[in-house]
N, C-alpha and C positions, 0 to 999 in steps of 0.2 A: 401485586397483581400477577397472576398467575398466565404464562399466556394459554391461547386456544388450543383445543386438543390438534386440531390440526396444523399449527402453526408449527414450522420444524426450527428447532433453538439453533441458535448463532454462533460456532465456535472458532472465535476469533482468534488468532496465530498473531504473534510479536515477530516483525523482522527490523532489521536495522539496514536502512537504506542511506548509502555512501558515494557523496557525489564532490569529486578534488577532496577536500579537505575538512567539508562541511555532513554533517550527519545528523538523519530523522528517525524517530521510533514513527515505524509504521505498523497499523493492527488490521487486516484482513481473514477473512473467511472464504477463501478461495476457493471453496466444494459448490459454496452458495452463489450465483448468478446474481443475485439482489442485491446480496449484501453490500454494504456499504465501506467504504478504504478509507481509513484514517490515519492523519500523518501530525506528529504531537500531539495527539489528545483530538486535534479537530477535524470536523467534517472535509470530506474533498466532494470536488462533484462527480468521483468515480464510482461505480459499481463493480462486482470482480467481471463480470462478464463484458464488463469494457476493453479490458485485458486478456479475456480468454481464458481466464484461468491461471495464467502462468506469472511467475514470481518474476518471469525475466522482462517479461510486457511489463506489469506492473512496474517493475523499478524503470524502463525507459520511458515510459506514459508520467508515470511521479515525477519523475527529475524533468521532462519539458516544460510539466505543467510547474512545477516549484520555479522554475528559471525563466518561465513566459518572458517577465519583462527587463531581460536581459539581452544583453549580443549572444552572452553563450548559448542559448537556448537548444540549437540544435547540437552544440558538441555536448550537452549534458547527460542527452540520452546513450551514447557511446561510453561516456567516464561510468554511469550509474553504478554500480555493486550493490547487492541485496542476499542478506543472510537471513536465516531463518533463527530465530536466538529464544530462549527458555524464560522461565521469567527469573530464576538465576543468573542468566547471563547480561540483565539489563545493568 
């Protein structure tokens, strides 16, 4: 299915988000406001304009929300790291 002439295509970006010693493939499209952030293959209830755009929001917003139900929770978003990596580099 082909989308709508005006619907504008998705181009999703691979980062790898690192938090202590634990790591997620995350896939975002960060130009697009809508679009949707996915962290292993699955939905989250984020959109990039949750985060403003930015890769550094994204990885602190990810890692709270990945550690909610944890004590860590709020030191998560401090540890976060987020690269931006190729699809060679997966």
């Amino acid at each position: 299915m082909e989308p709508y002439r005006n619907q504008q295509e998705i181009e999703m970006s691979n980062y790898k988000l690192t938090c202590w010693s634990d790591t997620y493939n995350v896939s975002a499209d960060l130009s697009q406001a809508s679009a949707q952030i996915f962290v292993d293959g699955g939905g989250t209830p984020f959109q990039t304009a949750d985060f403003s755009h930015s890769e550094q929001e994204m990885a602190r917003g990810l890692a709270k929300w990945l550690y909610r139900y944890t004590q860590d929770a709020a030191d998560a978003a401090d540890e976060a790291e987020i690269e931006e990596i190729g699809e060679d580099d997966e």
